[in-house]
C-alpha positions in Angstrom: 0.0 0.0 0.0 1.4 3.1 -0.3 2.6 5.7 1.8 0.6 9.1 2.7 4.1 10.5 1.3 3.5 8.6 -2.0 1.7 11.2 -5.1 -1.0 8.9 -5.9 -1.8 8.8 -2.2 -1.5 12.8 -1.6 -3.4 13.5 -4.9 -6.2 10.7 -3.2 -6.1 12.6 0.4 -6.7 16.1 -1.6 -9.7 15.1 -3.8 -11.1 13.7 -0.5 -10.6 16.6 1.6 -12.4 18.4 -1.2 -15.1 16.2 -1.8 -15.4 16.5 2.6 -15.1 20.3 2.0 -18.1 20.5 -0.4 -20.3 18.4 2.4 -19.2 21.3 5.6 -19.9 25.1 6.1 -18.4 26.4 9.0 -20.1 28.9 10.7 -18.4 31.5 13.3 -20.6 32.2 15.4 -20.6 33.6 19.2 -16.8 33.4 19.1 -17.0 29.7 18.1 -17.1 28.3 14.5 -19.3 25.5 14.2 -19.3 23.1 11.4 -22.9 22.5 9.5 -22.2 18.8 7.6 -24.4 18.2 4.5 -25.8 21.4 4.1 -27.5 21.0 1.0 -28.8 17.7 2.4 -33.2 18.6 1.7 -35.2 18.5 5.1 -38.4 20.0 3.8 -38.9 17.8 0.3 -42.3 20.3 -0.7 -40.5 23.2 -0.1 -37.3 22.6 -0.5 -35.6 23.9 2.5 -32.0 22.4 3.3 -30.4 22.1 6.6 -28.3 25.0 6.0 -31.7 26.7 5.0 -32.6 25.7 9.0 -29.7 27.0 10.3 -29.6 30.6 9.1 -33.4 30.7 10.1 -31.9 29.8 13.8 -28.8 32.2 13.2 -31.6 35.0 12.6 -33.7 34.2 15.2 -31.2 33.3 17.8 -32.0 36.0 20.7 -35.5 34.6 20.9 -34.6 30.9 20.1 -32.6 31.4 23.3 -34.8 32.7 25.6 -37.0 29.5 25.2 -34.1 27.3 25.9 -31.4 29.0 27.7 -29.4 27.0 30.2 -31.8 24.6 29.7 -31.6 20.6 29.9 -32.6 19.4 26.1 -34.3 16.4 24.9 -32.5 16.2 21.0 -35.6 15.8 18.4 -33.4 14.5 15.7 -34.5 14.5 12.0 -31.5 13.1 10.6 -32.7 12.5 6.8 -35.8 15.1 7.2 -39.0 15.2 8.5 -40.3 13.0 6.3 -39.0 10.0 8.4 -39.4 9.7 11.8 -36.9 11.5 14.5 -35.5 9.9 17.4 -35.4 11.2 21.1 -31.8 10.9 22.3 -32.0 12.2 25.9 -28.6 11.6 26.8 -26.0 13.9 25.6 -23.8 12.3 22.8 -20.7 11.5 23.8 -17.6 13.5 22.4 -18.9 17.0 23.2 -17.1 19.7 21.3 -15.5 22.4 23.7 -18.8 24.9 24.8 -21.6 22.3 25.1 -22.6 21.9 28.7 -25.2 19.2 29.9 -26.6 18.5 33.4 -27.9 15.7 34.6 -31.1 15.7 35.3 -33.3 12.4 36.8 -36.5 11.0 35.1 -39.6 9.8 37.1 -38.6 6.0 36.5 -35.5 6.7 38.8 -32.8 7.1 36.2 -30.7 9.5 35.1 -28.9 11.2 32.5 -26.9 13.9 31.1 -29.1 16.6 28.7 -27.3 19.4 26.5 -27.5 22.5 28.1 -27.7 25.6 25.3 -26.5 29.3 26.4 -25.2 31.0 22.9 -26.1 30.6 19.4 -23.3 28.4 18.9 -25.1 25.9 21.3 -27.8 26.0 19.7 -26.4 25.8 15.8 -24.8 22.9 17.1 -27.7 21.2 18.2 -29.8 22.1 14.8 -26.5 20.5 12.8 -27.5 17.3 14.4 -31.0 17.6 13.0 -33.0 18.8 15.6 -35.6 21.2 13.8 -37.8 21.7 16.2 -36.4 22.4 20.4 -37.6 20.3 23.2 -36.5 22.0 26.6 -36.9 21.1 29.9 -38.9 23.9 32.0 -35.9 24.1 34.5 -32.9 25.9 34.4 -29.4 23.8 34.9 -28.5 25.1 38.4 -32.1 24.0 39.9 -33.7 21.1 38.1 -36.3 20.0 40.7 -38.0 23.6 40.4 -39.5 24.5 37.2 -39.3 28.4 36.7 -42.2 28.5 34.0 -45.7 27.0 33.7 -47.0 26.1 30.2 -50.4 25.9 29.1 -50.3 23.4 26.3 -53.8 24.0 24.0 -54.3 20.8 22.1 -57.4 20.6 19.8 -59.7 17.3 19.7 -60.2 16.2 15.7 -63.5 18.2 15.7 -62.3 21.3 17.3 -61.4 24.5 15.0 -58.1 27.1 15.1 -61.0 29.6 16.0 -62.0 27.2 19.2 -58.3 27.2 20.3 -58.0 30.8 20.0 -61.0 31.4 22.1 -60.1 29.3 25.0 -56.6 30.8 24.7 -58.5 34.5 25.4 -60.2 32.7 28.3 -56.9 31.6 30.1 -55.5 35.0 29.2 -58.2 36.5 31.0 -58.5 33.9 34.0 -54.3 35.0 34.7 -54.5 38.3 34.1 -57.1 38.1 36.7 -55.3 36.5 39.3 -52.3 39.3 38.4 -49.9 37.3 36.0 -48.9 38.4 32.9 -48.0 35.4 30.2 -47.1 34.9 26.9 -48.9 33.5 24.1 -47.2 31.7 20.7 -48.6 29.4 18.3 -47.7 25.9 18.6 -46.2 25.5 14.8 -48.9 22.9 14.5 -52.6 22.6 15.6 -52.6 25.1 19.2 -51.5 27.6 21.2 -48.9 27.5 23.8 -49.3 30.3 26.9 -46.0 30.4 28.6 -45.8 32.1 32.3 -42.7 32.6 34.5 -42.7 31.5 38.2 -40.3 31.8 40.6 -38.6 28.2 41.0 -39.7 27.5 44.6 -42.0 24.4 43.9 -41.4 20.9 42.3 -42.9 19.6 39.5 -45.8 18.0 40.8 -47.0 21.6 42.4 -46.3 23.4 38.9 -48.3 20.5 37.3 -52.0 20.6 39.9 -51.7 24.4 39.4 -52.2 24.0 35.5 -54.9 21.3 36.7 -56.7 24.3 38.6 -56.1 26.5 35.8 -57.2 24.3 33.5 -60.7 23.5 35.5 -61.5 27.3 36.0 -61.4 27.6 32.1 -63.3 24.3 31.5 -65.7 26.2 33.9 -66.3 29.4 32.0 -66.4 27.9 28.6 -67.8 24.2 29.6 -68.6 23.7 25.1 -65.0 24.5 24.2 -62.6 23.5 27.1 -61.8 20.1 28.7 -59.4 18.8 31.2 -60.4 15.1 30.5 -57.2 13.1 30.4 -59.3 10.1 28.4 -59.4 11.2 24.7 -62.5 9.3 25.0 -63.8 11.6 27.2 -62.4 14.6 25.8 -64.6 17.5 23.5 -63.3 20.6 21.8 -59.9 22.0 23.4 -57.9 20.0 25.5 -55.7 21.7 28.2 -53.1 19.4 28.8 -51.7 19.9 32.6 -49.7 17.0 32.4 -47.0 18.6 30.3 -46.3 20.2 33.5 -44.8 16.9 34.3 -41.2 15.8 35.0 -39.5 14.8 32.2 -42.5 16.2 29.6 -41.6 19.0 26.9 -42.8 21.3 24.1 -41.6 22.8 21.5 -40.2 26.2 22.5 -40.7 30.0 21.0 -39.1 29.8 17.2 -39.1 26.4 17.1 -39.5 25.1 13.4 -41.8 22.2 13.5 -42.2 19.2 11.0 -44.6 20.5 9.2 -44.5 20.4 5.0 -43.7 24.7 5.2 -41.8 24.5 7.8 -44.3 26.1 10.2 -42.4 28.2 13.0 -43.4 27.9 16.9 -43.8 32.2 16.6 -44.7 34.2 20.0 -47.7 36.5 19.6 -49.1 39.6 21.3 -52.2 39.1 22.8 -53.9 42.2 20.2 -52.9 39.4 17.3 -54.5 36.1 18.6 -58.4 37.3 17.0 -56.8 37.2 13.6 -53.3 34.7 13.8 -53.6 31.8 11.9 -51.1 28.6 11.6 -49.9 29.2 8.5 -49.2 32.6 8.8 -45.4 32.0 10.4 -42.9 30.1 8.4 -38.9 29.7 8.4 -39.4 32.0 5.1 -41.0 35.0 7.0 -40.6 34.8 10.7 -36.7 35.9 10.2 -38.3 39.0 8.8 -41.3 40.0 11.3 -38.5 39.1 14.0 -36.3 42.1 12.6 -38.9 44.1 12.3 -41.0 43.7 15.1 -39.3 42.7 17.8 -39.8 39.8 19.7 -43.2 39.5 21.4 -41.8 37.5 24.6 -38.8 39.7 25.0 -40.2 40.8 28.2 -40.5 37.2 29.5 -38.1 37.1 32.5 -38.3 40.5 33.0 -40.8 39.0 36.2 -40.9 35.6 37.6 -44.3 35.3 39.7 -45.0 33.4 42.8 -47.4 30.8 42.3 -49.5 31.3 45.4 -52.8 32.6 43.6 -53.1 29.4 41.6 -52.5 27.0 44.9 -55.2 29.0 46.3 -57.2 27.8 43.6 -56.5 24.6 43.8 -57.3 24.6 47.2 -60.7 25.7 46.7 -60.8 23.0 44.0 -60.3 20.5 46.9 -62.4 22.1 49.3 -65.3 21.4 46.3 -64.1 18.1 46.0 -61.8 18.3 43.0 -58.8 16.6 43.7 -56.2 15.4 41.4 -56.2 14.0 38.3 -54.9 11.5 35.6 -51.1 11.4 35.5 -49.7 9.9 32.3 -49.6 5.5 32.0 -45.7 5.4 32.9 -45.5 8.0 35.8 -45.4 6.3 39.4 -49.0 6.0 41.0 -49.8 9.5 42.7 -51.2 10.1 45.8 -54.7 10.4 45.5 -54.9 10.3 42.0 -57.7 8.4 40.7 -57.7 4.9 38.5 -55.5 5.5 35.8 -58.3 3.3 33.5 -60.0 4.5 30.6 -63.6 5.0 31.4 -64.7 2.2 29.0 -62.3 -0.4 30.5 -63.2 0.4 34.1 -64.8 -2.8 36.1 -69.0 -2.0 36.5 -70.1 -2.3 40.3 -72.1 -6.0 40.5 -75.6 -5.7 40.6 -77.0 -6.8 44.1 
């Protein structure tokens, strides 16, 4: 064989470094140059959009991209051939970390353990989209106090039958039913069928506190708007708009503020003022234009952690809910039993009393 001295085999070495050139961009970036391999490589087949497309949507967005996931553990969504196959979940960090990329090792309800990517500058989080993560999955924790979320998410899922219009309206309802009880919180379309409201807390309780204060929030807007709203953990059981409290649960995520989701054009995760949610539609933020309105506008979450808020007014609420008779509800099938949770059994499946 020959030698790495020998011309055939230095001519051979050359073409290859060209050929690897062709496949890499390097990006500097936050003082760091990261490498984006296969650019051209097509994640959005009806569009078009490439992975470097994905990137310099992330590069532009970066300041609000952040302040969804900053110093914050990381489940990696990867899309490694596009959205058009199925991603993979890798919780653990992979191994071989380039100098910058923190992680922090968080523990999952089963008992075990692992270390997450932590992102805290764009070069963090170019990284992460190079390994095909398009949309971002963040813990609701910060790294230096993971047993106390610092932010409460109202996740607004639509049943099959439910409209954008019936989402919107129970989004104005928990709007209103905070702002009454003196929080202010932040509102973005999902990227795909709802609306997120995002609220800052102060990160004095655990996860299971965070989690029956979205129950009681949930159950006071099922209250005022009984035709649109639900709390039902049985899809069976569910109607219209589902508020999902149990993303409020360790080791649950959602896609954060500019996150790009799967969708066919490349529908963005885009933070809204509250004046915009009557006429905001789904398809109205995209990786083509939200680089644009971002420049322009501003970002409407920018004031996010200018106030973290104590969650005392909702655990006064959920203790009137219990004083009523309301106690907990359905955690999801692999979480350990909760106290006083009620059988986690579909309706349908549950044993009928014997007839006496």
């Amino acid at each position: 064989m020959p030698s790495r001295s020998h011309p055939v085999t230095r001519l051979y070495l050359i073409r290859y470094a060209l050929r690897m050139a062709a496949k890499s961009v390097e990006i500097e970036v936050a003082g760091r140059v990261v490498t984006i391999t296969n650019p051209d490589k097509v994640y959005f087949p009806e569009t078009g959009y490439t992975k470097l497309d994905l990137v310099h949507y992330y590069q532009a967005v970066a300041d609000g991209a952040l302040r969804g996931v900053m110093r914050r553990p990381m489940v990696l969504k990867r899309f490694v051939n596009g959205i058009t196959e199925k991603p993979f979940f890798q919780k653990r960090a992979p191994a071989n970390l380039p100098p910058g990329i923190e992680t922090a090792l968080v523990h999952f309800p089963s008992g075990r353990s692992a270390d997450l990517v932590v992102c805290d500058d764009a070069a963090d989080l170019l990284w992460v989209i190079n390994l095909g993560c398009v949309d971002l999955n963040p813990w609701p924790v910060r790294s230096d106090d993971l047993d106390h979320p610092d932010e409460l998410r109202v996740d607004l899922d639509p049943t099959p039958e439910a409209t954008f219009a019936d989402v919107k309206a129970v989004a104005r309802v928990v709007g209103d039913v905070l702002e009454e009880l003196g929080y202010r919180a932040f509102p973005k379309t999902s990227g795909s069928r709802g609306i997120h409201i995002n609220l800052r807390i102060e990160p004095k309780w655990d996860f299971g506190q965070v989690r029956r204060c979205a129950l009681a929030l949930g159950r006071e807007v099922e209250r005022r708007v009984p035709a649109l709203a639900t709390t039902r953990w049985w899809k069976e059981e569910r109607h219209g708009v589902f508020l999902d409290y149990n993303q409020n649960a360790r080791d649950r995520t959602v896609a954060s503020a500019y996150s790009v989701r799967p969708t066919p054009d490349a529908r963005v995760s885009c933070p809204i003022e509250w004046d915009e949610l009557p006429d905001v539609e789904l398809a109205d933020f995209t990786i083509k234009n939200v680089p644009e309105r971002f420049a322009t506008r501003g970002d409407p979450a920018a004031g996010i952690d200018d106030h973290a808020y104590s969650l005392q007014p909702l655990l006064d609420l959920v203790a009137k809910h219990e004083s009523e008779g309301e106690g907990d509800a359905a955690w999801p099938p692999h979480y350990p039993k909760a106290e006083g949770e009620p059988d986690r059994v579909q309706p349908s499946k549950r044993k009928k009393p014997a007839k006496s």
